[in-house]
BAPA-306013 format. One line per 3 residues: number of its first residue (from 1); their letters; for each residue x, y, z of C-alpha. Coordinates in steps of 0.1 Angstrom, whole numbers. Example, Ala and Ser with C-alpha at 12.3 -4.5 7.8 and 13.67 -1.06 7.14 Angstrom:
<recs>
1) AS) 123:-45:78  137:-11:71
</recs>
This chain:
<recs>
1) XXX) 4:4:138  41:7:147  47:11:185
4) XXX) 72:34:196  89:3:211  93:-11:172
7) XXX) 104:23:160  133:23:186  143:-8:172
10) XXX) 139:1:133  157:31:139  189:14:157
13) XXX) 192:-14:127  181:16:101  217:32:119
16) XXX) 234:4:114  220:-1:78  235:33:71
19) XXX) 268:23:85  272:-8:64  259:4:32
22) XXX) 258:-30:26  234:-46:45  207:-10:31
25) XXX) 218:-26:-3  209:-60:5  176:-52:23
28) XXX) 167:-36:-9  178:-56:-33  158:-84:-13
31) XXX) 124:-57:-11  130:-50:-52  133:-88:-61
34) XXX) 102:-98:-40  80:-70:-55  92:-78:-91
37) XXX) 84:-115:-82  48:-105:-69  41:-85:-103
40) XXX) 48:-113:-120  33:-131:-104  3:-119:-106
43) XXX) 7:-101:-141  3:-65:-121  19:-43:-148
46) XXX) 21:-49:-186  35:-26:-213  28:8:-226
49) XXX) -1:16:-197  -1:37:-171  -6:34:-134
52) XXX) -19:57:-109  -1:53:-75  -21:68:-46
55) XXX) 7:87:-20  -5:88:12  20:103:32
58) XXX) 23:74:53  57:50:54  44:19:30
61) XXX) 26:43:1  60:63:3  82:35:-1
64) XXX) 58:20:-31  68:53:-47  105:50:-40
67) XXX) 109:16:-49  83:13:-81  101:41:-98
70) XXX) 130:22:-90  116:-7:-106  105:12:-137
73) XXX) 137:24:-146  151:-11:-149  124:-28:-164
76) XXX) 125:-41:-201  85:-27:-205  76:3:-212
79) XXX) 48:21:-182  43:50:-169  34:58:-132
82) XXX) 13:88:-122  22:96:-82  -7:119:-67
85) XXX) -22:133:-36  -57:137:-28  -68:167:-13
88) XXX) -77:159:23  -108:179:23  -128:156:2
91) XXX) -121:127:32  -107:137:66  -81:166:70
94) XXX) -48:145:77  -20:169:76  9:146:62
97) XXX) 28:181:53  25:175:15  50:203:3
100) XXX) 78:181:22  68:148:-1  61:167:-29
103) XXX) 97:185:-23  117:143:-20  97:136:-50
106) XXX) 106:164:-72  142:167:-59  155:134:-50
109) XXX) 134:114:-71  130:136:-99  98:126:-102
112) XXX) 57:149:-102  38:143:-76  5:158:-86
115) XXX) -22:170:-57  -59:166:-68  -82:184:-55
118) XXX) -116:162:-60  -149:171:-41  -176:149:-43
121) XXX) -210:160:-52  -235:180:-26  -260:156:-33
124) XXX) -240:126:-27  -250:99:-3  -210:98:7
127) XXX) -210:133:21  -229:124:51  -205:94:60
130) XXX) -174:107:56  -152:108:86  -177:82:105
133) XXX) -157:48:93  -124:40:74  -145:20:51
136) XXX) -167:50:38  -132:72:33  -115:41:12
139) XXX) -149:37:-7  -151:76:-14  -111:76:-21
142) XXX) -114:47:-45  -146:67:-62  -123:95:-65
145) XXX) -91:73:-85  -115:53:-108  -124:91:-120
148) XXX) -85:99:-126  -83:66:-147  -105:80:-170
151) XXX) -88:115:-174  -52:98:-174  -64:63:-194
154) XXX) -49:45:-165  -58:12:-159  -40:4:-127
157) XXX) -42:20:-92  -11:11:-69  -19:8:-32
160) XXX) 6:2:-7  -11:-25:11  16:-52:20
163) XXX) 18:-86:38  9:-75:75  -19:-58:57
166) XXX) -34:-86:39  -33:-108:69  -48:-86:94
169) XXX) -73:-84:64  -82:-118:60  -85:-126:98
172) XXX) -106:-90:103  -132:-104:77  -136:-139:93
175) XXX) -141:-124:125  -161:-93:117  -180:-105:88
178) XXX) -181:-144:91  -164:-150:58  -131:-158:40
181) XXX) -122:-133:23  -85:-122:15  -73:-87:9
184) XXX) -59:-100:-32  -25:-89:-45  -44:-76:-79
187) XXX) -82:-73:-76  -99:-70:-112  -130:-45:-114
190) XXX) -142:-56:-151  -172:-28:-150  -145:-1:-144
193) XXX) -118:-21:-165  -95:-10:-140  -73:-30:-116
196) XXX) -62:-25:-80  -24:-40:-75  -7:-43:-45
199) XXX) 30:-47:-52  42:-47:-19  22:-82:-8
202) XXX) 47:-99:-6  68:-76:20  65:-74:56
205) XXX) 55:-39:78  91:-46:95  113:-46:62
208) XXX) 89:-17:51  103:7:80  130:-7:82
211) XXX) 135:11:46  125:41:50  149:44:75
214) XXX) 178:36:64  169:56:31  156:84:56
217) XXX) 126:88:32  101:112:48  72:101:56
220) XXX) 40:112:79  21:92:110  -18:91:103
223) XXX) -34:112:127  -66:104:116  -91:104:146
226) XXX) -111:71:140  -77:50:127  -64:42:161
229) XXX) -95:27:173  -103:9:140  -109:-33:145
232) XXX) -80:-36:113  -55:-22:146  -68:-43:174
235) XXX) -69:-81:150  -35:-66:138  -16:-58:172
238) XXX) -36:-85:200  -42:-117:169  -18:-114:142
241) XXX) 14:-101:158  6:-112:190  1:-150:172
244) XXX) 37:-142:161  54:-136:194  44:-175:204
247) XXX) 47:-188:166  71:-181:147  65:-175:113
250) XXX) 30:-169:120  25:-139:93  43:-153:68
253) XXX) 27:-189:64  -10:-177:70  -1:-152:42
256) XXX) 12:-175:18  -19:-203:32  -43:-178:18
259) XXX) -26:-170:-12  -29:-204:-22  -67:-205:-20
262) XXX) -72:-171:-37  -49:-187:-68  -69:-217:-67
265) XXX) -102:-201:-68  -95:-175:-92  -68:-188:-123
268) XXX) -97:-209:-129  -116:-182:-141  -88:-158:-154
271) XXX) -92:-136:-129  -55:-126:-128  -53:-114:-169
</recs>
């Protein structure tokens, strides 16, 4: 999480963005060149199919929208991005004031942002975890989008997840779990023939609000009642940035450390395609 300390400092250099139109430009010509480079990459998007892209409400799922529509409309292939919402009441009831995204969507971006109401079953297993653990809300969530790829024929689902988060991800699992496991840019789920991409992996939290301020896209704070207490914040805030305040660089070359290793274990076995 941001600290209102950071915020300060994102909004005086998202104020001075605005008054040199040319550093905004610059930050995100540098934000659209690294995401293109990631999709590449990692062959995230290929013609004529469609992705869904999950909006959250928060800043990095908001600027994913922004900036992949962006991308879209200078692309030389072909796709089609679905933006929705998921109703709150089949997780936790996060207010992120959806008529206000839904309203910079529609009118700025000229872009649908669809709201889905999905319940799960009475009789599922789910319904009694809900609300007890991030992990049972993601898993629930993702149950949720695999459904939507059916009734769309989508067969990528955009998350918003960017360096910080993949990091902080990788550590969390060494330490909680005892194994090295990263957080991948594009994670391939062959029984679903679906694929989770993260374009946004190889962008840092700091350029991420940093945007959205100087573009003043709205966007909500989570006020979901387990996420500040969540392991993913403490590793993030006392290991990862804290790692960074004595080294410098420290995000940046673990991220691109473990990137290596997940390229090396997995192009082997076309994991990527």
């Amino acid at each position: 999480m941001i600290n209102e300390k950071d915020l300060e400092n994102y909004k005086n250099e998202a104020l001075k963005n605005k008054a040199d139109s040319k550093e905004c430009k610059n930050l995100e010509k540098r934000i659209k060149r690294d995401m293109i480079r990631a999709i590449n990459d990692f062959n995230m998007i290929e013609e004529w199919e469609t992705i869904l892209l999950w909006v959250s409400g928060w800043k990095d799922s908001m600027l994913l929208g922004y900036m992949l529509n962006e991308i879209r409309k200078s692309s030389k292939k072909k796709f089609e991005i679905r933006w929705v919402y998921i109703f709150k009441e089949f997780l936790i009831n996060c207010d992120i004031m959806f008529e206000e995204k839904r309203k910079y969507f529609e009118e700025e971006l000229w872009i649908t942002l669809e709201k889905i109401d999905v319940k799960l079953p009475p009789d599922s297993l789910l319904n009694e975890w809900i609300g007890q653990s991030c992990q049972w809300c993601a898993y629930a969530r993702r149950v949720a989008m695999m459904k939507l790829c059916q009734k769309y024929w989508a067969t990528k689902i955009a998350y918003w997840h960017h360096m910080d988060d993949i990091v902080t991800t990788t550590f969390m699992n060494m330490i909680q779990w005892r194994k090295f496991k990263i957080m991948p840019p594009k994670n391939v789920m062959r029984t679903w023939k679906v694929a989770f991409i993260r374009p946004l992996s190889y962008i840092r939290e700091k350029d991420v609000m940093k945007m959205v301020m100087a573009k003043n896209i709205p966007f909500s704070w989570c006020n979901c009642p387990v996420w500040e207490d969540k392991m993913r914040n403490k590793i993030k805030k006392e290991i990862v940035w804290a790692n960074e305040k004595i080294l410098p660089n420290f995000v940046e070359n673990s991220f691109w450390a473990f990137i290596k290793e997940f390229r090396e274990k997995y192009e082997s076995v076309d994991y990527m395609t």
